[in-house]
TORKOL-4160 file (C-alpha; in steps of 0.2 Angstrom, whole numbers, padded with zeros to 4 digits, m for minus):
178
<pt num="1" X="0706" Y="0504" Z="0576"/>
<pt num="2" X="0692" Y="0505" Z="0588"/>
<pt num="3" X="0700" Y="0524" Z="0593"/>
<pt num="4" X="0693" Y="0531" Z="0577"/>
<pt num="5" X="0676" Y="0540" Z="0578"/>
<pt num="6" X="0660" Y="0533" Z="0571"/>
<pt num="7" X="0642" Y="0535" Z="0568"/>
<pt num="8" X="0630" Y="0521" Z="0568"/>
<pt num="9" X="0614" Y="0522" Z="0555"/>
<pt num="10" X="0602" Y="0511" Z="0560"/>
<pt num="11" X="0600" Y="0495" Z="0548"/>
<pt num="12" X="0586" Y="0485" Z="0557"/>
<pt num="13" X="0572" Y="0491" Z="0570"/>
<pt num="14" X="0571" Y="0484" Z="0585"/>
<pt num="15" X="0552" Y="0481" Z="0581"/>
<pt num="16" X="0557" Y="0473" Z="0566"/>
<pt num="17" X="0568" Y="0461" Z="0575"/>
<pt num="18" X="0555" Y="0456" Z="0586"/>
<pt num="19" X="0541" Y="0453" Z="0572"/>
<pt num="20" X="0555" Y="0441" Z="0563"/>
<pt num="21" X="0558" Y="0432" Z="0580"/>
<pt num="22" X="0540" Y="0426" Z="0581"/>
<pt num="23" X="0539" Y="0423" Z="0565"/>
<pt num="24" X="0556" Y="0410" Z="0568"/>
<pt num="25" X="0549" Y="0404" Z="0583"/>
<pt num="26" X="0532" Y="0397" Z="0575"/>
<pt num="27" X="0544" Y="0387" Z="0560"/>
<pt num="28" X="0555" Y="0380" Z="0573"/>
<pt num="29" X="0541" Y="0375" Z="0583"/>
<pt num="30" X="0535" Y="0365" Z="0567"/>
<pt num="31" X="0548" Y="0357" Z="0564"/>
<pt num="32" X="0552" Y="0352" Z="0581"/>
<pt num="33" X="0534" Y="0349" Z="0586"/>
<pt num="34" X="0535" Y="0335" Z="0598"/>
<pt num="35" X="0553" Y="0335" Z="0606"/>
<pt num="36" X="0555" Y="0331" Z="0623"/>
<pt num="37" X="0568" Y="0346" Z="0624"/>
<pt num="38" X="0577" Y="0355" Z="0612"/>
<pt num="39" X="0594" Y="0358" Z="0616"/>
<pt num="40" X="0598" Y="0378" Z="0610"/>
<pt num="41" X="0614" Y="0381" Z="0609"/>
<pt num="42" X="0620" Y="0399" Z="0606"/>
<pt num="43" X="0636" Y="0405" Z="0599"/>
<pt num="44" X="0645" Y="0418" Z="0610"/>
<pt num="45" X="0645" Y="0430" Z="0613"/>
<pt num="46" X="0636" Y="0439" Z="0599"/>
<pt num="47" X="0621" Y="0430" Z="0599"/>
<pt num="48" X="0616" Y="0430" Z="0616"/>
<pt num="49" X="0603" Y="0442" Z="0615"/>
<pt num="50" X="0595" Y="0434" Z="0599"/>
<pt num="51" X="0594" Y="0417" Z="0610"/>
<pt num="52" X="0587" Y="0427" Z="0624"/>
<pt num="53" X="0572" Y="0432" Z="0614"/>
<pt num="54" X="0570" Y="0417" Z="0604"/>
<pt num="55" X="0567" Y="0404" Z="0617"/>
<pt num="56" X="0556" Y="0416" Z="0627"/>
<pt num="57" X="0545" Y="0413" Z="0610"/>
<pt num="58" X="0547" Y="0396" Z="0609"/>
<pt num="59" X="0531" Y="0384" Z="0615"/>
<pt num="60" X="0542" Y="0369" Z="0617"/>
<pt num="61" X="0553" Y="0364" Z="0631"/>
<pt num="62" X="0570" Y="0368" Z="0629"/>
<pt num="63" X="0588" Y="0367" Z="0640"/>
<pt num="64" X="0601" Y="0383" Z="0635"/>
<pt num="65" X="0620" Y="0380" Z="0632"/>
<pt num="66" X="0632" Y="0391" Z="0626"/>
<pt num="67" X="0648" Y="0387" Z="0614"/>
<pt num="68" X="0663" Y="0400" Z="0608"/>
<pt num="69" X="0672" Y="0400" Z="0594"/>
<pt num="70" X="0680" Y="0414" Z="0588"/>
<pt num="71" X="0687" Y="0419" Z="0571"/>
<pt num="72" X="0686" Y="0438" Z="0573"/>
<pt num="73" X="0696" Y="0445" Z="0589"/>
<pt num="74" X="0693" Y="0463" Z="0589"/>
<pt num="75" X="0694" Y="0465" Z="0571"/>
<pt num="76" X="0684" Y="0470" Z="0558"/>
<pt num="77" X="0687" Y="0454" Z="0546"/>
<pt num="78" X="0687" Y="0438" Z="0548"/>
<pt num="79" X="0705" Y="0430" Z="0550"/>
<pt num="80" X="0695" Y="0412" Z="0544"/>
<pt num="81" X="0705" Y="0402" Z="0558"/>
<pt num="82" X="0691" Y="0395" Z="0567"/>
<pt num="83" X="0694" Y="0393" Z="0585"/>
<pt num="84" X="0684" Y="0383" Z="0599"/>
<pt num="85" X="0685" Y="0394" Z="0616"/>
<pt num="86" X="0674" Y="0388" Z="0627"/>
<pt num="87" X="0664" Y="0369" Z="0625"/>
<pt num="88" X="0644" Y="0363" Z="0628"/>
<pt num="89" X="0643" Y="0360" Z="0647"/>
<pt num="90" X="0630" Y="0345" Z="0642"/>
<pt num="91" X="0631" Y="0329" Z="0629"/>
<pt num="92" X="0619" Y="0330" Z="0613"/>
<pt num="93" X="0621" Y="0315" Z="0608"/>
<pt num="94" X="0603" Y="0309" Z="0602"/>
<pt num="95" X="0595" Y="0325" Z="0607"/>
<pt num="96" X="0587" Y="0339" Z="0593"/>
<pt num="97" X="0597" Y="0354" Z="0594"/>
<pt num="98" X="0597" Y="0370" Z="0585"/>
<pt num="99" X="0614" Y="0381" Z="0584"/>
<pt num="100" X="0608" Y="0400" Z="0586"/>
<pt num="101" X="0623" Y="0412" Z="0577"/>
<pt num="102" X="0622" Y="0431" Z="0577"/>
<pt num="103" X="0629" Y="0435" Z="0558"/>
<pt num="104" X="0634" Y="0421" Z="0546"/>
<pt num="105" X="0646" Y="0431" Z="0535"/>
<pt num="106" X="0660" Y="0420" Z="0528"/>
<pt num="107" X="0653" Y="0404" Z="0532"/>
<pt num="108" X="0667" Y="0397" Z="0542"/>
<pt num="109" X="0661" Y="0399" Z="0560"/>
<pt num="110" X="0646" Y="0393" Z="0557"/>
<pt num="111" X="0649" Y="0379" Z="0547"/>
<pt num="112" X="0666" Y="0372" Z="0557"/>
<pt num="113" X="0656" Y="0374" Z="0575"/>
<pt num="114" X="0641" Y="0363" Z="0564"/>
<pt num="115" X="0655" Y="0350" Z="0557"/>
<pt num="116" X="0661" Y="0348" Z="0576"/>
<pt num="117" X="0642" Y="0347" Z="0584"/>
<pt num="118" X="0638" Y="0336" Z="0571"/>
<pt num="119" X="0649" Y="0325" Z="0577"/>
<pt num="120" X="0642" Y="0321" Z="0595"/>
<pt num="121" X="0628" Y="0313" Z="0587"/>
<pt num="122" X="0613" Y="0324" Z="0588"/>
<pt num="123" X="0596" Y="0316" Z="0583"/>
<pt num="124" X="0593" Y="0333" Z="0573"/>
<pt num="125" X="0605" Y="0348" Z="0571"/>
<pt num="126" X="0597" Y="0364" Z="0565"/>
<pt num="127" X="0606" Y="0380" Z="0562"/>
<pt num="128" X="0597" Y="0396" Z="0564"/>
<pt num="129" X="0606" Y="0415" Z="0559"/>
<pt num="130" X="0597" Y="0432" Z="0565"/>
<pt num="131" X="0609" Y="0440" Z="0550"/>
<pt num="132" X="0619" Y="0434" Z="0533"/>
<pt num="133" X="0628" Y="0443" Z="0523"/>
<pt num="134" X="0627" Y="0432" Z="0507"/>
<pt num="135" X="0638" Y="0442" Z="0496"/>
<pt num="136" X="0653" Y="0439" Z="0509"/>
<pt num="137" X="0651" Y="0418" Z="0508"/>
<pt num="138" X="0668" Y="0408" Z="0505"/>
<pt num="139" X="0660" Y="0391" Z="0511"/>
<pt num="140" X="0646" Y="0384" Z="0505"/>
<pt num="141" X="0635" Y="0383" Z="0520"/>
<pt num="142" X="0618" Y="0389" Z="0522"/>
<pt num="143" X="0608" Y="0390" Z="0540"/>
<pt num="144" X="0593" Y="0383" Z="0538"/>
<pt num="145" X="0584" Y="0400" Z="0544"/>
<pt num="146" X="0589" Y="0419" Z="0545"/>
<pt num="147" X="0581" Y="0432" Z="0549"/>
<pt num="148" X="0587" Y="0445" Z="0539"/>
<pt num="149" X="0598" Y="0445" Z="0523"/>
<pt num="150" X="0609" Y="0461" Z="0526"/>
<pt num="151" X="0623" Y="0470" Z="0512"/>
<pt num="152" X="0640" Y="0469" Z="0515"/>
<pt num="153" X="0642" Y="0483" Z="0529"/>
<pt num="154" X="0650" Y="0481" Z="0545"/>
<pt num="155" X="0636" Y="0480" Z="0560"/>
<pt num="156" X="0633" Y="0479" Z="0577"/>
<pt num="157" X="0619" Y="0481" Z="0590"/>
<pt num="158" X="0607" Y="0465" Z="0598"/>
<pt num="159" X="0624" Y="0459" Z="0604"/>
<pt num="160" X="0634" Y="0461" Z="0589"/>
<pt num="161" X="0649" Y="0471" Z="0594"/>
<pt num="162" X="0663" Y="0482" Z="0588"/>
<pt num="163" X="0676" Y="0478" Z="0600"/>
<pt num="164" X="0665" Y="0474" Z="0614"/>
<pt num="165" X="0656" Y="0489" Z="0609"/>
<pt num="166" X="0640" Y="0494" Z="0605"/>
<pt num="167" X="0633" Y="0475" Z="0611"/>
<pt num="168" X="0618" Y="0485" Z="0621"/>
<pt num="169" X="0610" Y="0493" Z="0605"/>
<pt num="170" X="0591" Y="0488" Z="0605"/>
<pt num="171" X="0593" Y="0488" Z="0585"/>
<pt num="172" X="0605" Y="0483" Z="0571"/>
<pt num="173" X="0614" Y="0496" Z="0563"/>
<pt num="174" X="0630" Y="0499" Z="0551"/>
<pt num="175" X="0645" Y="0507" Z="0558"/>
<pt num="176" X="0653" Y="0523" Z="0548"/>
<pt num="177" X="0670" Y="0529" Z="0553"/>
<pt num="178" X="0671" Y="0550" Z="0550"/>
C-alpha cells in the first residue's frame, strides 16, 4: 500500500499546534494544581512528539513513561483488536496521571489502554488527544481534552505516521494518493 504515490495538504500548522499546546498545558495545570508529580504517560509511538512539547509547557513536576498498544499495524484502518506491546516501566497506583494519545479515531485504543491503567489504581486518570476524528467513533469514549476536532481523512505528521512514514512532519496534514 504504502508503494503508491501521495501528496500531503497540510491540515494543521505547526504554529497552530503550538498555540493549542499552551493552551492544554494551562487546563491541565488547573486541574492538577498541587500534585507532587504527574505521571504522563504517552501512547507509542504516535504521540511522542505531542508529549514532547506538552510537558516542556507544563509548570508542574512530572515523571514521563511510555505504553504501546497497537490496533493499526501499517494499515490505514483500524483492525479494533487492541493490543498491549510494550508495558509502564513504573507503578501508578495512587499517583495523578494523564494518558497523552496522538489521534483518538475509533475509540478503542484509547479507551481499552484507559480500562487497563484504570485498573492499577491511579488517584486521577486523565486522558488527553492532540486529534479526534468524532465522526469515526464506535465506542463511547471521550478524552477529557483534544486539541483539535479533525474530518474523517487519513493524517500524518507531529509523529503520526503512514507506515512509519512521514512521523518528522512539523505539521499535520491529510494524505491523498494520485
Amino acid at each position: 500500500m504504502t508503494d503508491r504515490p501521495y501528496v500531503i495538504d497540510q491540515l494543521i500548522s505547526a504554529k497552530a499546534i503550538a498555540a493549542r499546546i499552551e493552551e492544554l498545558a494551562r487546563a491541565i495545570e488547573s486541574e492538577f494544581a498541587g500534585t507532587d508529580k504527574l505521571v504522563v504517560v504517552g501512547l507509542l509511538r504516535g504521540s511522542f512528539i505531542f508529549i514532547a512539547d506538552l510537558v516542556r509547557e507544563l509548570g508542574l513536576p512530572v515523571e514521563v513513561d511510555f505504553i504501546e498498544a497497537s490496533s493499526y499495524g501499517d494499515a490505514m484502518e483500524s483492525s479494533r483488536e487492541v493490543r498491549i506491546l510494550k508495558d509502564l516501566r513504573s507503578g501508578i497506583g495512587g499517583r495523578d496521571v494523564l494518558l497523552v494519545e496522538d489521534i483518538v479515531d475509533t475509540g478503542h485504543t484509547l479507551a481499552k489502554v484507559t480500562e487497563y491503567l484504570g485498573t492499577r489504581g491511579p488517584r486521577r486518570l486523565r486522558t488527553i488527544a492532540l486529534l479526534d476524528k468524532p465522526s469515526r467513533r464506535e465506542v463511547a469514549f471521550a478524552a477529557d481534552w483534544i486539541g483539535f476536532s479533525i474530518p474523517d481523512a487519513f493524517v500524518v505528521g507531529y509523529g503520526i505516521d503512514f507506515a512509519q512514514r512521514d512521523r518528522n512532519l512539523p505539521h499535520i496534514g491529510t494524505v491523498r494518493f494520485l
